[in-house]
Backbone bond lengths (Angstrom), bond angles and torsions (degrees), N, CA, C in turn:
res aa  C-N    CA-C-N  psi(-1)  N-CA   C-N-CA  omega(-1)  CA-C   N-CA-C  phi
1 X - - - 1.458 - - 1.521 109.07 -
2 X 1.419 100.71 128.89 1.777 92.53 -178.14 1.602 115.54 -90.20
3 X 1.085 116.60 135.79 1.615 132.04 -171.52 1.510 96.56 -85.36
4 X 1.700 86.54 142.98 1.426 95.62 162.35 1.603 128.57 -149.31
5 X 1.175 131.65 156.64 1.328 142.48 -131.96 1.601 119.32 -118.03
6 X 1.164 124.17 92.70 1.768 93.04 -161.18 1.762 98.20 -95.89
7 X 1.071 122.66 123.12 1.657 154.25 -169.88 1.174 124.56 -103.98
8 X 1.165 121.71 131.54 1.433 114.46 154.10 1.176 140.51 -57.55
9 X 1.717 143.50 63.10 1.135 119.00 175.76 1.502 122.45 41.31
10 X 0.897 92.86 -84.87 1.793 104.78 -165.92 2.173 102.44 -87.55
11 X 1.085 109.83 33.53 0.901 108.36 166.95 1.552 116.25 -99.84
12 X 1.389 140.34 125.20 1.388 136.10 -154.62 1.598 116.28 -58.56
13 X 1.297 120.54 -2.77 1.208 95.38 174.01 1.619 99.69 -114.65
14 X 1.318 124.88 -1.68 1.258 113.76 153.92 1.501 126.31 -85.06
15 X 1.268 81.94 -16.32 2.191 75.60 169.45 1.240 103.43 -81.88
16 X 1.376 119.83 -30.20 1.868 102.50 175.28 1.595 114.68 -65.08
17 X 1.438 110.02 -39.61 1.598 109.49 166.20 1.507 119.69 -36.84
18 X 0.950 76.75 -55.09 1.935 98.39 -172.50 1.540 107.42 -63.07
19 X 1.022 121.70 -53.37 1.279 115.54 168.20 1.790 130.06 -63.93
20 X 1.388 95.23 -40.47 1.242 107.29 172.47 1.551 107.48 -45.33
21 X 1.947 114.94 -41.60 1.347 113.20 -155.93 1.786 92.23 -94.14
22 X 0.915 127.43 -22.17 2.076 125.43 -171.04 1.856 79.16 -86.57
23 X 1.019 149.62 -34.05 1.757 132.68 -165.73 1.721 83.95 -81.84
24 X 1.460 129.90 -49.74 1.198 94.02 -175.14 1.654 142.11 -72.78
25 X 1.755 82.49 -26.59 1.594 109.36 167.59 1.951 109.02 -35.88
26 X 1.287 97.67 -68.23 1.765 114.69 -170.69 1.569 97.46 -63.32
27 X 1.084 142.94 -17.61 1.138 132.27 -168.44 1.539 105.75 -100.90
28 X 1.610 126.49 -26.19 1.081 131.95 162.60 1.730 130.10 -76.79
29 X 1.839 92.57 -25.11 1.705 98.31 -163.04 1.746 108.22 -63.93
30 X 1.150 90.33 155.24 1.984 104.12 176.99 1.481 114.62 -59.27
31 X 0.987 119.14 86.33 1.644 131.25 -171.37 0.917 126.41 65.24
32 X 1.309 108.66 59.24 2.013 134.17 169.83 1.563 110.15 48.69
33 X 1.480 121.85 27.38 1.226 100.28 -152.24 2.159 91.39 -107.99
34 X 1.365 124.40 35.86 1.092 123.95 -161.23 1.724 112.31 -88.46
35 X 1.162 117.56 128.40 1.599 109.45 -167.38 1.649 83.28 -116.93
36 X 1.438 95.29 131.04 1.433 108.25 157.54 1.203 124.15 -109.82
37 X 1.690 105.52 139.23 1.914 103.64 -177.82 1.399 101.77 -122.60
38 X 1.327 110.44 111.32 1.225 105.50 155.58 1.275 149.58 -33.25
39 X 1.527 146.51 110.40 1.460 131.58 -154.01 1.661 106.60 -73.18
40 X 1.736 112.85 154.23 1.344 133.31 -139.10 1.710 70.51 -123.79
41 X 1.950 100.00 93.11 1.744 108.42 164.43 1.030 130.84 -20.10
42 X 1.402 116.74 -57.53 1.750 125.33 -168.56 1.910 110.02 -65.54
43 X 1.727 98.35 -31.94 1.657 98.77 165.35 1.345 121.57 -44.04
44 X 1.195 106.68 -38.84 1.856 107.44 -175.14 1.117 96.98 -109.72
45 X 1.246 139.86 61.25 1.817 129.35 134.59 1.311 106.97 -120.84
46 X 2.105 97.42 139.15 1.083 109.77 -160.92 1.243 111.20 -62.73
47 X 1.739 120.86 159.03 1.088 117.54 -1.85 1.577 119.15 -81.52
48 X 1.716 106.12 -11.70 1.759 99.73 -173.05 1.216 124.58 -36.31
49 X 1.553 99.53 -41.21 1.302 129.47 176.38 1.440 158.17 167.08
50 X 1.403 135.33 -159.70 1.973 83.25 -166.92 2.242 84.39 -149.20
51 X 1.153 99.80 164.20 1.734 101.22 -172.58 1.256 97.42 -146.19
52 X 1.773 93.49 114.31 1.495 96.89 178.95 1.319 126.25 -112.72
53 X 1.110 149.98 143.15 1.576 165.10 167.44 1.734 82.68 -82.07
54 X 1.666 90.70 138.87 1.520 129.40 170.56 1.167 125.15 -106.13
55 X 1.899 133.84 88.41 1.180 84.36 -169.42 1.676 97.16 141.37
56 X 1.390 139.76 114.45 1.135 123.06 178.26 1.575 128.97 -21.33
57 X 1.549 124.09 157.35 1.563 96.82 163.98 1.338 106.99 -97.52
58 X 1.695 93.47 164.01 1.466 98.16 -157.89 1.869 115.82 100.47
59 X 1.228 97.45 -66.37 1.543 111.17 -165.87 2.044 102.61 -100.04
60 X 1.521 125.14 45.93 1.161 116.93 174.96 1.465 126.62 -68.11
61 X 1.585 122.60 139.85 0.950 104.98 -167.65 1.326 114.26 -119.99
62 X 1.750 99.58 10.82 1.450 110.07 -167.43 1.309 112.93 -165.23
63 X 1.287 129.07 -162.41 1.059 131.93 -179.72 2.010 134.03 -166.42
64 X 0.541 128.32 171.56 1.464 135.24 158.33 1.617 132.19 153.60
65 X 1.569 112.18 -165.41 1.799 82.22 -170.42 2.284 74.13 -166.29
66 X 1.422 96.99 -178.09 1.485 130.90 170.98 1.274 118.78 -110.69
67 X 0.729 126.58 -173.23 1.619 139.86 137.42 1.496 123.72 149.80
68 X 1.004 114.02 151.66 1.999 121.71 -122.37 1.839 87.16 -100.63
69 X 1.273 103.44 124.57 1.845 100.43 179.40 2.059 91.77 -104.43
70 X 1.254 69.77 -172.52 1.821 78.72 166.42 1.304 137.60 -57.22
71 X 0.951 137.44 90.06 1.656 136.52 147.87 1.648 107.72 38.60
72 X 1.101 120.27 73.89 1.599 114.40 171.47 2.060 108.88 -86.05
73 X 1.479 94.72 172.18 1.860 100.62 -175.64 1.786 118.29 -31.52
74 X 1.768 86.19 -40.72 1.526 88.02 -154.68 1.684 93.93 -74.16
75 X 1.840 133.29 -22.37 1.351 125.24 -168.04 1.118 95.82 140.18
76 X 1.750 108.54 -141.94 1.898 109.21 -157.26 1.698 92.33 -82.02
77 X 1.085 94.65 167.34 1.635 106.28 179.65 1.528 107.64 -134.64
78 X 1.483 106.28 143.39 1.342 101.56 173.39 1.752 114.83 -141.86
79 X 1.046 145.14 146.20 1.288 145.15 -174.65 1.165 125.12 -127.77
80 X 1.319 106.45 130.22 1.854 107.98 -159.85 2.102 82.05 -85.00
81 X 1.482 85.50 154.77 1.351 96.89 173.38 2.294 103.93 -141.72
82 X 1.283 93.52 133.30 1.452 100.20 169.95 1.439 101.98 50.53
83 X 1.094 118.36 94.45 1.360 140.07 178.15 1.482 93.73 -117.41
84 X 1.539 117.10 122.99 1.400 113.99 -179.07 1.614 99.05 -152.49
85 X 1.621 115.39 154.53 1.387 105.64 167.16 1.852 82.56 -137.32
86 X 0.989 118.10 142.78 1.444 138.07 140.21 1.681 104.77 -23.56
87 X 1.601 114.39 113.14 1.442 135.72 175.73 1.822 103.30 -27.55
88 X 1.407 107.43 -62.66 1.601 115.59 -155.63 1.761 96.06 -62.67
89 X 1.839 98.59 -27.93 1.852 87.56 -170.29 1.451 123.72 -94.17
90 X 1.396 114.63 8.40 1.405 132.68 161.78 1.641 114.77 -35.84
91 X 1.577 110.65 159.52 1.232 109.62 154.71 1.956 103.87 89.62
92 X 1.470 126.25 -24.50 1.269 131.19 -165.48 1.407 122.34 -113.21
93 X 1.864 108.41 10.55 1.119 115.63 149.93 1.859 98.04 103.42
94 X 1.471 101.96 -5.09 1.485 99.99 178.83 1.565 132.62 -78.35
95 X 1.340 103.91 -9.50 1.605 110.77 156.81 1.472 115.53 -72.29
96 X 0.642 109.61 -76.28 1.634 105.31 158.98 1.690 131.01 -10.40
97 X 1.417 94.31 -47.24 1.433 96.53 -173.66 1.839 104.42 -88.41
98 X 1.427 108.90 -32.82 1.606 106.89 157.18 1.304 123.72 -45.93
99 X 1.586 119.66 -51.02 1.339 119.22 170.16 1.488 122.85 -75.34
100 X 0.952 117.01 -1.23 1.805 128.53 158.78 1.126 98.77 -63.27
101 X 1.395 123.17 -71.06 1.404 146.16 -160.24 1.741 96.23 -52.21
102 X 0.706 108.01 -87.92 1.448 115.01 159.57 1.355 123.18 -3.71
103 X 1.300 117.54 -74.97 1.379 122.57 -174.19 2.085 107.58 -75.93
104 X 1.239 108.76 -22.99 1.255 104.41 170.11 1.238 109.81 -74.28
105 X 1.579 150.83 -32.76 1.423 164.63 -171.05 1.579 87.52 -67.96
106 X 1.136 117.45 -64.39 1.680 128.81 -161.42 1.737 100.99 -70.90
107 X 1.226 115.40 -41.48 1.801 109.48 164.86 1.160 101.95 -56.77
108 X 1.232 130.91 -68.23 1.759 129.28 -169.68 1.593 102.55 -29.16
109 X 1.251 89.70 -49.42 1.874 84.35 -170.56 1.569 117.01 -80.13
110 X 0.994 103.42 1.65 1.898 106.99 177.39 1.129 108.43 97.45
111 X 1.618 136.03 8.21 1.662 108.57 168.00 1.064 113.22 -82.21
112 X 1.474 93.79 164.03 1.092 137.10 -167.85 1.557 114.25 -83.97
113 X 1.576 125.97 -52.98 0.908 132.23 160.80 1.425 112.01 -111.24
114 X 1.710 109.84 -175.86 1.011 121.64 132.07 1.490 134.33 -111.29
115 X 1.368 129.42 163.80 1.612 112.92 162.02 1.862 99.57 -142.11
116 X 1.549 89.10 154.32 1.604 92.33 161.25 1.915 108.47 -147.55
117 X 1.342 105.78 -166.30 1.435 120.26 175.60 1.069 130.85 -134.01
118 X 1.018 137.14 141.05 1.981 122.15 -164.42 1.466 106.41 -152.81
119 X 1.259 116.32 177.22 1.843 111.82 169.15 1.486 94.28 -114.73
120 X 1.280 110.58 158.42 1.574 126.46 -164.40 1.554 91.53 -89.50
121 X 1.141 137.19 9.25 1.877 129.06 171.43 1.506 97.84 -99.64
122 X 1.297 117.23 -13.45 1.626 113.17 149.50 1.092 136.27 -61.86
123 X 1.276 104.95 77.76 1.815 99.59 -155.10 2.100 109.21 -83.60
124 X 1.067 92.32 -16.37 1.943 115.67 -173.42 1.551 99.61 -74.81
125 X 0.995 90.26 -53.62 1.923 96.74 174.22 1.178 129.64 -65.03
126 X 1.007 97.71 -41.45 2.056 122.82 -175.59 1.827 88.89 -58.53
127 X 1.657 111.48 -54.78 1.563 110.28 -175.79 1.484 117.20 -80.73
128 X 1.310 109.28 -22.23 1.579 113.87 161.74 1.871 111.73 -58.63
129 X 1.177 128.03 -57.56 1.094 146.42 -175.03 1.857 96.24 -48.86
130 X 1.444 90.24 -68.45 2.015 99.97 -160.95 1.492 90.93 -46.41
131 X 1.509 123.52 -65.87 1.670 142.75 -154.99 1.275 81.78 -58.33
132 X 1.026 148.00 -32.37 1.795 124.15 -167.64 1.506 113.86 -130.25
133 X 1.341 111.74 43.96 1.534 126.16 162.31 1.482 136.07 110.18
134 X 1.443 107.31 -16.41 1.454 132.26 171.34 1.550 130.88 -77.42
135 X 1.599 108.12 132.32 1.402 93.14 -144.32 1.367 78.17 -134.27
136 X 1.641 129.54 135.69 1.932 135.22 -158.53 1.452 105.08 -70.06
137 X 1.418 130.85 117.07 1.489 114.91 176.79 1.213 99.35 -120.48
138 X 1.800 120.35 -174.17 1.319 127.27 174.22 1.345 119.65 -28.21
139 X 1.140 138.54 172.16 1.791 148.28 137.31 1.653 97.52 -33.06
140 X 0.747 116.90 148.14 1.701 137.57 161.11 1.588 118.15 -120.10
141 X 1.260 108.11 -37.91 1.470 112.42 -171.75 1.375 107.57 -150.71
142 X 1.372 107.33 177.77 1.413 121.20 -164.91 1.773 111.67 -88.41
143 X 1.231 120.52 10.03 1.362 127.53 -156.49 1.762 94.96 -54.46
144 X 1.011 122.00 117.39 1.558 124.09 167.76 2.088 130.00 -63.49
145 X 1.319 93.08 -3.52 1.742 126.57 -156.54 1.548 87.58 -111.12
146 X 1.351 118.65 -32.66 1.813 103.89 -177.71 1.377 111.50 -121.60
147 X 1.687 88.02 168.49 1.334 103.04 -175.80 1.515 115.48 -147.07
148 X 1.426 100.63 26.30 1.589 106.65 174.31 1.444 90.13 -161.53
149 X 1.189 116.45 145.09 1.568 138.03 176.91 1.525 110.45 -131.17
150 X 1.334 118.73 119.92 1.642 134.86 -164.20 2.388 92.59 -132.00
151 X 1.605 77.87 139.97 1.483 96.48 171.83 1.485 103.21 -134.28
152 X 1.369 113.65 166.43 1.563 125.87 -177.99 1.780 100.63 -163.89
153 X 1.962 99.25 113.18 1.080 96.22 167.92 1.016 115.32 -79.58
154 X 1.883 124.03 170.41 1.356 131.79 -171.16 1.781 89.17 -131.53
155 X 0.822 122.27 34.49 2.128 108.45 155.55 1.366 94.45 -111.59
């Protein structure tokens, strides 16, 4: 069973996550043009929202987080941000179980939906996302890094 950790952002072994995952990001994106932003701590404390490490401590093998935007039609809203697993630990169903994790944290708190953002050369995610409830809608935000925007209600 994979463990998980709820962290501060800016706690050192999630900024190495985090970095670990924007150096691979920029090294993959479609003509170097990938800006990474580090997540803004106070976003992920509960209830706004919560950032979890995957993964013994010490030994993380992954990552991701929430955090609560504005009040859209359907109610509270929440948006997964930086969902990452380490290359070698792919393939074993553990993204998935982060974004479980995830979306159960974000029910606790009463949303309503979820939403996120991704680039379409994510092709693992794009089928992680569809296979577990997310369905492609408009732009939502200005993220410069995506190019597909997916929501998933939770009633």
């Amino acid at each position: 069973m994979l463990e998980f950790r709820a962290v501060s952002p800016a706690d050192p072994e999630a900024h190495a996550t985090l970095t670990e995952y924007f150096d691979l990001r920029a090294a993959e994106f479609p003509g170097g043009t990938y800006t990474p932003t580090f997540p803004i701590p106070a976003a992920f404390e509960p209830p706004a929202g919560v950032f979890l490490l995957a993964g013994p401590a010490g030994a993380a093998i992954g990552c991701g987080g929430i955090r609560r935007l504005e009040d859209a039609d359907a109610g509270i809203r929440y948006e997964v941000k930086h969902l990452f697993l380490r290359p070698e630990t792919r393939g074993k169903g553990w993204g998935r179980a982060i974004l479980e994790e995830l979306e159960l944290r974000a029910r606790q708190w009463g949303a309503a939906e979820l939403v996120l953002d991704t680039h379409h050369t994510l092709e693992a995610a794009g089928g992680l996302y569809a296979r577990s409830g997310f369905h492609q809608i408009d732009r939502y935000n200005e993220n410069p890094n995506a190019t597909r925007w997916y929501r998933k209600r939770l009633d």
